[in-house]
N, C-alpha and C positions, 0 to 999 in steps of 0.2 A: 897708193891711195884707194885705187878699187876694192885692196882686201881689207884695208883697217875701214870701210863703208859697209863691205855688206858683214863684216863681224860684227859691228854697231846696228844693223838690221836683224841679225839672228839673235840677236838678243831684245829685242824691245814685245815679244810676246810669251816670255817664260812665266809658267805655273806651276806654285807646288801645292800639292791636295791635299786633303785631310783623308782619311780612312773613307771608304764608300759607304760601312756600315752605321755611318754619325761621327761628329764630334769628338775628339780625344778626350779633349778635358774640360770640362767647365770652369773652371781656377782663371786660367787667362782671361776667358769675357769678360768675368767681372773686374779683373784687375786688368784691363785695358787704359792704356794712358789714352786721354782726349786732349788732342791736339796733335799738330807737326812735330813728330820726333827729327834734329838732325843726326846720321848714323854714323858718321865720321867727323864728328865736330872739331879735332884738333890736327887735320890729317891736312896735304895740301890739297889747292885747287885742281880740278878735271878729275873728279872722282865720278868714274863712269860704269857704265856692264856690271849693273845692280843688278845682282840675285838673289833670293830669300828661300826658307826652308823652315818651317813649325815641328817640331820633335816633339809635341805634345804638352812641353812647358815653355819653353824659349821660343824665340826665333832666330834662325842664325842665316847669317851675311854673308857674302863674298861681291868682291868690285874689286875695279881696278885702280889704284893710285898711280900714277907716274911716278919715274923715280929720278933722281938729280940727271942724270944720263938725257933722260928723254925718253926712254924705255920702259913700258909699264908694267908693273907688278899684280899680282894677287896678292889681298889681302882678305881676312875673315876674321868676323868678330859674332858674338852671343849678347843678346839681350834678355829679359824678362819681359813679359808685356806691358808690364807699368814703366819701361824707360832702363829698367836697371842694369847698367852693362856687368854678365857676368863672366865672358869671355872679350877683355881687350883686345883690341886691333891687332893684329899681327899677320907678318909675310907669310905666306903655304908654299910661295914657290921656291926656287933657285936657279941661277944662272943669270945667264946679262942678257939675254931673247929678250923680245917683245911678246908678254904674256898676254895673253887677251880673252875676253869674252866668258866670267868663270860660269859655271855650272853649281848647285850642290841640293844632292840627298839626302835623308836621316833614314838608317837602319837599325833599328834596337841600340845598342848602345855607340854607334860608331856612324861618324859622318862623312860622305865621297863630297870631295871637290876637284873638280875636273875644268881644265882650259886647254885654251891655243898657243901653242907656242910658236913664232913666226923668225926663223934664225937668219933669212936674209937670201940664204945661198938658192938659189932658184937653180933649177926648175923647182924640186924638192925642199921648199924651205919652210912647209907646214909641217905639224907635230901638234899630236893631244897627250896631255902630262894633266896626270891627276894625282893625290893625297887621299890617305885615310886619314882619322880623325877619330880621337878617341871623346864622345859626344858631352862628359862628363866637363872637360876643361880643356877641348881644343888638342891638349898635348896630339903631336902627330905618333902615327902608330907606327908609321915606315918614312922610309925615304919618296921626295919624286917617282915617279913609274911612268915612262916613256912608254905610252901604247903601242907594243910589236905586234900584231893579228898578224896571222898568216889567213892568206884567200887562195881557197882551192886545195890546203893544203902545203901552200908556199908560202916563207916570211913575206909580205906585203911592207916595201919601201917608200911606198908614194906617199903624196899630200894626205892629210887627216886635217880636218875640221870641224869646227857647230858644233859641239859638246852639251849630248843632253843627257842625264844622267835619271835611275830613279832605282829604289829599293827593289830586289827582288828575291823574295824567300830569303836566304842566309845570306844571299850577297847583293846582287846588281847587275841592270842591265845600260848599258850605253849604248848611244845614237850616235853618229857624227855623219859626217861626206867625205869618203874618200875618191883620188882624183883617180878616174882611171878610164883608157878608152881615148883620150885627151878631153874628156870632162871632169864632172863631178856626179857621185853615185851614193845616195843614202845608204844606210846602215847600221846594224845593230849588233853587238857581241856579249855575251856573256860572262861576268867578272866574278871570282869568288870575293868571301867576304874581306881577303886583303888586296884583292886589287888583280889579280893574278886572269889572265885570259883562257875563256873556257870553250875552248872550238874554236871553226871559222868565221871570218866576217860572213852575215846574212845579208844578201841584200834582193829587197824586195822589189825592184825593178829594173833587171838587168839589161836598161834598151839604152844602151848608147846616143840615141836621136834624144833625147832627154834628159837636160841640166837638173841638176838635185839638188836642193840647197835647203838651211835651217828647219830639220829635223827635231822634234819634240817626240820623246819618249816616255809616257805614263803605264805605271802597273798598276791593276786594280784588284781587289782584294782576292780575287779566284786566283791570281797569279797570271794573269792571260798580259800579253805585255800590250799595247795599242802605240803606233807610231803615226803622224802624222808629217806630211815633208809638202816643199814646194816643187813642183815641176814645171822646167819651161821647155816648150817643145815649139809647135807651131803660136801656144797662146799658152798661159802659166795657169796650172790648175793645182789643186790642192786634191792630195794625195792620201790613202789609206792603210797601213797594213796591220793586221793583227798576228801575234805572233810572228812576228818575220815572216806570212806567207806573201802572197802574190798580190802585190798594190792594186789599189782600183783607187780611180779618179771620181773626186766629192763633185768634180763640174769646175769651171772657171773660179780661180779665185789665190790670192797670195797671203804666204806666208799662215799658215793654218798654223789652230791652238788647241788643244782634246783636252777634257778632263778624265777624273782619273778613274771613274768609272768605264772610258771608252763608249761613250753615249752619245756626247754631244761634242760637237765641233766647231770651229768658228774663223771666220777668214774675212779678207777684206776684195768685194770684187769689185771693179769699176769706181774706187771712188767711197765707194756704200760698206758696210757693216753686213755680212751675213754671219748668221749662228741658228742652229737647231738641232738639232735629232742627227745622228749618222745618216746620211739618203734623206734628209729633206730639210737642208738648212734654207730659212728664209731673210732677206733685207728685215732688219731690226735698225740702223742708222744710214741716215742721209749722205753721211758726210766722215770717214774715218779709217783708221789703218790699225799698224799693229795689235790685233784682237788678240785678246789674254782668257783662258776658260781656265776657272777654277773650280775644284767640283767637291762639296760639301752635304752630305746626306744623299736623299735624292735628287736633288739640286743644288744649287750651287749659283756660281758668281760669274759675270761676263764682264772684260770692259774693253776700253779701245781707247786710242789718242785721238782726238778732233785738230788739226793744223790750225793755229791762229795765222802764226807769217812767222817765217822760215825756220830757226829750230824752235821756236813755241808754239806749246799743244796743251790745250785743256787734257784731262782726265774724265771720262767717265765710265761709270760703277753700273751695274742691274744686279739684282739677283734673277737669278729663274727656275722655276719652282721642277717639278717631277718629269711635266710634260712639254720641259726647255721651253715655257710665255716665259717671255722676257717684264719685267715689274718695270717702275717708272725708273729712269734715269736719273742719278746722282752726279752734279759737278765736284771734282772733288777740289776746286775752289784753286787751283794753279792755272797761271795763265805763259808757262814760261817752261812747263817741262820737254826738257831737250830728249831726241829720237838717241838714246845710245841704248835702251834696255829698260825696261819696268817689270815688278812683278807685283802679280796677283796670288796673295798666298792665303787660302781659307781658313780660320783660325776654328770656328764655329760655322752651325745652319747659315747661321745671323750677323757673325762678324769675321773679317777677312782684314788682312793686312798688306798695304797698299805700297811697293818703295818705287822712289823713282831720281830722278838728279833733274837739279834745274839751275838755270842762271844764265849769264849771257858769256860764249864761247871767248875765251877757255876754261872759266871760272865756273864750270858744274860744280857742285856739290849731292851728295848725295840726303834724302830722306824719307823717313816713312811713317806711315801712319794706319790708326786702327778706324774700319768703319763699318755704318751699320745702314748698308742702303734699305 
């Protein structure tokens, strides 16, 4: 129960960015659907671990569906921005594991989608398993790819978890927590453009006295990677690294979110809503958790869940402009979205694409929508 909780926590603050230099495409905005799209309308109920991904025309899905067993699946589908599905729903995984928590990035013509796989047999019974994707119509490119890293030079056997994934140059960089030490240790590796591992695990804070956990990895346009993770140690702070170098602590604060610039950051401490500038993020909400940065030109988009009682959570949206002020506050008019994973995915300056799953447990569904706080 512990681990299927906090994988429904490492999911509920994923972002994917637009380019840093502006806008891919102006096509989408206008042909933005208005209204609640649902993303899985024929699929069953506990449709959970919503993540999104803009390619410059579409926007493409990954979630998790259960499957007759009781065991959940990955699944991934394409849309148009006016609604139009043009990649149908379909499994990316294999095997009978408890799949969980996907990930996914677009790179030129080809999509990563990255999870948890969770087989049972403890101590060792975590595994990250990704897909390539060929971005045109889904077809996969390869088989499954069980994440082997070797650390230090040695195949690396332990627990793998938190799967963040993001384009970099011809291929890709991934984030996870591997267990080691008898904890958990952020992490980044290097993947060429089929999946393939390129060196050792990096890991930017190698102290033992400090739990690591849901890990967010963006590339911004220089290539520079930006990683942001939670650490618990004496009290839970939110964490930095650039490049795989040497973390440094943003201050008190959980579950942190960076956009893709590596600028601004945003995390939830005590309760409250902080986001700002790297080194000087300030309280922006009273009252909220899972903070989401999406980062679109010089600025970009921030939001957070508000708890109404117990898994229902309002929605809210800001933009924020160059110098991370945060604009007025958008409800996005849910009173029932469930803590399993939301994203905030920047389509334009101006408009951003919102998914989330809502309803009364066990009956999530998943959906999303275009908005223009």
């Amino acid at each position: 129960m512990l681990i299927l909780l906090l994988a429904c926590l490492n999911s509920t603050n994923k972002t994917n960015d637009t380019d840093s230099d502006g806008p891919p495409v102006p096509d989408c905005d206008a042909a933005a659907f208005d209204g609640v799209l649902p993303l899985d309308p024929d699929g069953p109920d506990t449709q959970i671990h919503i993540a999104s991904a803009f390619d410059g025309e579409r926007i493409w899905m990954a979630w998790n569906r259960p499957s007759p067993s009781g065991a959940f699946q990955v699944f991934v589908s394409a849309m148009d921005c006016d609604g139009t599905v043009q990649v149908a729903p379909f499994r990316v995984d294999t095997g009978p594991e408890n799949q969980l928590d996907p990930a996914l990035a677009v790179n030129g013509d080809r999509v990563l989608v990255a999870w948890q796989s969770d087989n049972s047999n403890f101590p060792d019974n975590l595994d990250l398993r990704y897909r390539v994707l060929d971005r045109v119509d889904g077809a996969p490119v390869n088989e499954v790819i069980e994440l082997a890293p070797t650390r230090a030079g040695q195949l690396f056997t332990g627990n793998l978890w938190m799967a963040s994934v993001a384009a970099d140059g011809d291929g890709w960089v991934l984030a996870g927590t591997a267990g080691v030490d008898g904890g958990f240790r952020a992490f980044l590796v290097e993947l060429d453009a089929d999946g393939m591992t390129l060196g050792d695990l990096i890991e930017p804070l190698p102290d033992p006295s400090i739990t690591q956990q849901v890990p967010q990895v963006v590339v911004d346009s220089e290539g520079t990677a930006h990683l942001v993770f939670l650490g618990s140690g004496e009290v839970d702070e939110a964490y930095y690294s650039e490049d795989g170098g040497p973390a440094v602590s943003m201050g008190e604060g959980s579950f942190p979110s960076i956009g893709a610039q590596g600028r601004f950051i945003g995390f939830s401490r005590q309760g409250a809503v902080w986001f700002g500038p790297l080194g000087s993020p300030q309280a922006v909400g009273p009252d909220g958790n899972a903070v989401a940065v999406g980062a679109a030109g010089a600025g970009g988009f921030v939001g957070w869940y508000k708890n109404v009682s117990g898994f229902a959570n309002e929605i809210k949206i800001a933009r924020f402009d160059a110098s991370g002020v945060v604009g007025a506050r958008l409800d996005l008019g849910t009173q029932t979205a469930a803590p399993y994973g939301w994203n905030l995915t920047p389509i334009s300056e101006s408009l951003v694409f919102v998914a989330w799953q809502e309803g009364e447990s066990p009956a999530f569904r998943t959906y999303g929508k275009f908005i223009r706080p």
